[in-house]
C-alpha angles and dihedrals in degrees: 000000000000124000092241141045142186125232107216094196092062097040115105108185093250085131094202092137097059079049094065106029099127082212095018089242084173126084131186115247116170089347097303134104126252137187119226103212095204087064103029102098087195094241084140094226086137090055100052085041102059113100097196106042094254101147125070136199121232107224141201085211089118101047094053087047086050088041087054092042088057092062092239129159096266114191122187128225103203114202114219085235092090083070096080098011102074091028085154093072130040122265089251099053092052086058099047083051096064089042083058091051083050124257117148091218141015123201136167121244088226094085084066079055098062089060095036085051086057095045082057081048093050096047084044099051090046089056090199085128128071099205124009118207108194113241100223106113119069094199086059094048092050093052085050095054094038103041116005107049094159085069099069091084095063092042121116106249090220132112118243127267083259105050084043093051089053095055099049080050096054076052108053090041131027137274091269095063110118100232108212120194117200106195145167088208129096095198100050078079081063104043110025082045115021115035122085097218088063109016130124102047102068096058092182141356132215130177138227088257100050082057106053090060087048093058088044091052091051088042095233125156118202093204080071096047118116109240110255128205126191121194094228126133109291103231090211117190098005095075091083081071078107099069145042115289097012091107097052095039085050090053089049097045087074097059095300131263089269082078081072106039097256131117131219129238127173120195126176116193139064090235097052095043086064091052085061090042080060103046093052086046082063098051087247104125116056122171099356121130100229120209110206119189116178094197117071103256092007130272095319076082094040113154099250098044086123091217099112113191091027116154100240093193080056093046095059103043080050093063096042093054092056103048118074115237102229123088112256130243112254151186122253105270102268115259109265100034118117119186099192125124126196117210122196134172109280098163125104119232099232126217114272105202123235107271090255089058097054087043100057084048091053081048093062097055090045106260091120086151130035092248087073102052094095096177088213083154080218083133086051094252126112102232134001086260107062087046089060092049084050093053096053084050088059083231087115136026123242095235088057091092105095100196087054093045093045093043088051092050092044090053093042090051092047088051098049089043092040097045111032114096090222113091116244123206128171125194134193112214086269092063091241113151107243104175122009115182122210100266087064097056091048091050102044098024098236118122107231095249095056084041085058093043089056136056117247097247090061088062100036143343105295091192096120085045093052089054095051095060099039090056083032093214131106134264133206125188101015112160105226114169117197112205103181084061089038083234135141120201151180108218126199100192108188123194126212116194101190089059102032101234152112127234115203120193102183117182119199118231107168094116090052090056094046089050090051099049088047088057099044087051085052092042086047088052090049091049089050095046088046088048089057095050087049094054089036088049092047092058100041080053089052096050098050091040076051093046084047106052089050091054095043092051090050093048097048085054096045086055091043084056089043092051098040089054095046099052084043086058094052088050089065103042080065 
């Protein structure tokens, strides 16, 4: 399983957080957006990015709960990052706060820090490596790995705070403590957990904000907290670990890396650590011990803090407040503990396309020539270019490019305007024209740039318009005549509510009324001339049924005559 997921039902299709991927990590797949784990270095950019919540955290909460229930032995490795996180309660009450959820210890992973600081003043004081990039962040370590595979070389062979803390723990302990890492961070579950380089100390990993739900379900408030004070070893200075600049102040804080002959940079940002990667590409940067921080500020603004709307500048002026700045006293390193770290090359070459095929993609989102690549990054990505490999790589769609949508509907919508026989006419609630097709100028003989200089009722009556904004729904059929145009129509005027305004699409249909009424005058003609057979044929029927009965009469008299004479003749044959 990964350690996030995304809710399609929530997704919108805003794909802000393929936008913002630093290695676009995220593909399109039935018009959602999903994560590929292999590439996804865990920095949580996409987490913080999502406007509607659409992206969850998969979380070791229940285990540690279980853990708890199961009456285990339950340590805490608390994360620094508490410092300047909860700066509305004091450090001790945090503390008490996770004994009453029920660890049986809590500790603070900067303990691990004191050891990992003298491993960077080791390799330092060796000298066998030109420049020395600390090894803290396991975001940074995974886009090593993944994506910058030249780096290794200049990588602090050295475990992080967390994974050294966990091993001192084992160690204090026994193999059956349960080892519980609290953490800002979405990629310690990856590396403290998961990786088999590291794995088996760490045994789960919450976040901050696992863990405020979990006070809340308890109901416990941490302002009425005791203040509790354990008699640990202070960490001193390396608790600022957990934010910019504390590696390199730590390191400092034991005689400097200038001892050494190295110098210290500290650098937080994706963006800006490639920037280093870069420079030492270059051949720029020589002996310098080199802080990355993939979070803005450090870990104190980690992506799973939980404390949504935090001031990070404060944050961080908060932890370094509360650590003291000396390096602390502390015991020799235990026997068996090692503290080294291999890194290798995890990442896959992907596949580049031919330069046809690139080409005939390019072509499809209209960049058929170089002059329209115009590398805005609006799709996330830095050039056209790098948007169509990416493309052929399925990592991006082809539609997420908003000068060519915009471009398309734009051309779509001239086309339509320019080509459909209705007017359109759309208006603002001021009655100001915002958009007049061609139709519309011939009809009314107005260009369109003097029509969206005007108001509609400068040009004809915009009582059917009014109405519709004032009842604010739409209305379809309706009969308007216009005199003064001699012109007879059938409107459709849409509202649209999100833009505040009103689309008319009017049909004239003057010519259809003149040709039905021509036809109903020449229907009426044909009625009338039918009407006068039918009387001229009645009375020619009268006439001949008149002629007939006289006939008829005269003839039956004739026969009767005929008959009578004849029986008369038979009675005097007798």
């Amino acid at each position: 399983m990964g350690v996030i997921g995304f809710k399609k039902a929530k997704c919108k299709d805003c794909y802000k957080c393929v936008r913002l991927c630093p290695v676009k990590a995220i593909t399109i797949q039935d018009e959602h957006a999903k994560y590929v784990a292999g590439d996804c270095i865990l920095c949580g950019q996409c987490l913080e990015s999502c406007p509607q919540n659409a992206i969850t955290v998969f979380s070791d909460i229940d285990k540690v709960r279980q853990y708890i229930a199961d009456g285990m032995t339950v340590v805490a490795s608390l994360s620094p990052a508490y410092l300047g996180i909860y700066t509305d309660v004091e450090p001790g009450q945090f503390i008490e706060g996770l004994f009453r959820l029920g660890f049986s210890e809590v500790r603070e992973s900067a303990e691990g820090a004191i050891y990992v600081n003298l491993e960077y003043e080791r390799l330092m004081r060796e000298g066998q490596m030109d420049n020395i990039i600390s090894s803290a962040c396991p975001v940074i370590n995974q886009f090593v790995e993944n994506y910058y595979p030249d780096m290794i070389p200049y990588m602090a062979p050295v475990v992080s705070p967390v994974i050294a803390h966990a091993k001192m723990l084992k160690k204090e302990f026994d193999d059956n403590v349960k080892i519980v890492s609290i953490s800002p961070c979405l990629a310690e579950s990856t590396e403290d957990v998961k990786d088999s380089r590291t794995r088996g100390y760490v045994d789960a990993v919450i976040h901050f904000e696992d863990l405020d739900q979990w006070f809340a379900d308890e109901h416990i408030s941490l302002s009425e907290c005791s203040q509790w004070r354990h008699d640990r070893v202070n960490p001193k200075v390396n608790g600022a670990y957990a934010t910019s600049g504390g590696i390199t102040m730590a390191v400092r804080a034991r005689g400097g890396a200038g001892a050494y002959g190295y110098q210290t940079l500290s650098v937080e940002g994706l963006e800006a650590c490639r920037e280093v990667f870069e420079s030492i590409r270059k051949g720029q940067i020589h002996r310098c011990f080199i802080e990355l921080n993939s979070c803005r500020r450090g870990c104190v603004n980690g992506p799973v803090t939980g404390r949504s709307g935090r001031d990070r500048f404060k944050s961080h002026l908060t932890l370094l407040g509360r650590i003291m700045r000396g390096f602390p006293e502390y015991d020799p390193l235990p026997e068996g503990i090692d503290l080294s770290r291999s890194f290798e090359e995890r990442g896959e070459v992907a596949k580049l396309p031919e330069e046809e095929e690139l080409r005939s993609i390019l072509a499809r989102i209209g960049k058929d020539t170089p002059e329209k690549e115009l590398n805005c990054g609006a799709c996330g990505f830095h050039t056209c270019r790098e948007k169509a490999i990416a493309v052929y790589q399925g990592k991006s769609d082809i539609s997420m490019c908003i000068p060519y949508m915009y471009e398309n509907a734009r051309h779509l919508s001239d086309v339509f305007l320019s080509v459909t026989p209705s007017l359109v006419i759309i208006v603002d609630e001021q009655l100001r024209i915002r958009e007049f097709n061609n139709a519309a100028e011939v009809k009314f003989n107005i260009s369109r740039e003097e029509a969206l200089k005007s108001y509609l009722y400068e040009i004809i009556d915009s009582e059917s318009f009014q109405e519709v904004f004032l009842e604010q729904r739409s209305k379809v059929n309706l009969r308007v005549d216009y005199k003064s145009y001699n012109m007879k129509t059938i409107q459709s005027l849409i509202y649209v509510r999100e833009q505040g305004v009103v689309i008319g699409i009017i049909t004239d249909i003057t010519e259809e009324e003149r040709q039905a009424a021509k036809r109903h005058r020449l229907k009426m003609q044909a009625v009338g001339s039918a009407q006068k057979v039918i009387d001229k044929q009645m009375m020619v029927a009268q006439e001949i049924a008149g002629l007939l009965g006289e006939t008829t009469a005269e003839t039956k008299m004739t026969l009767m005559k005929l008959r009578n004479r004849l029986l008369e003749d038979g009675e005097d044959a007798k």
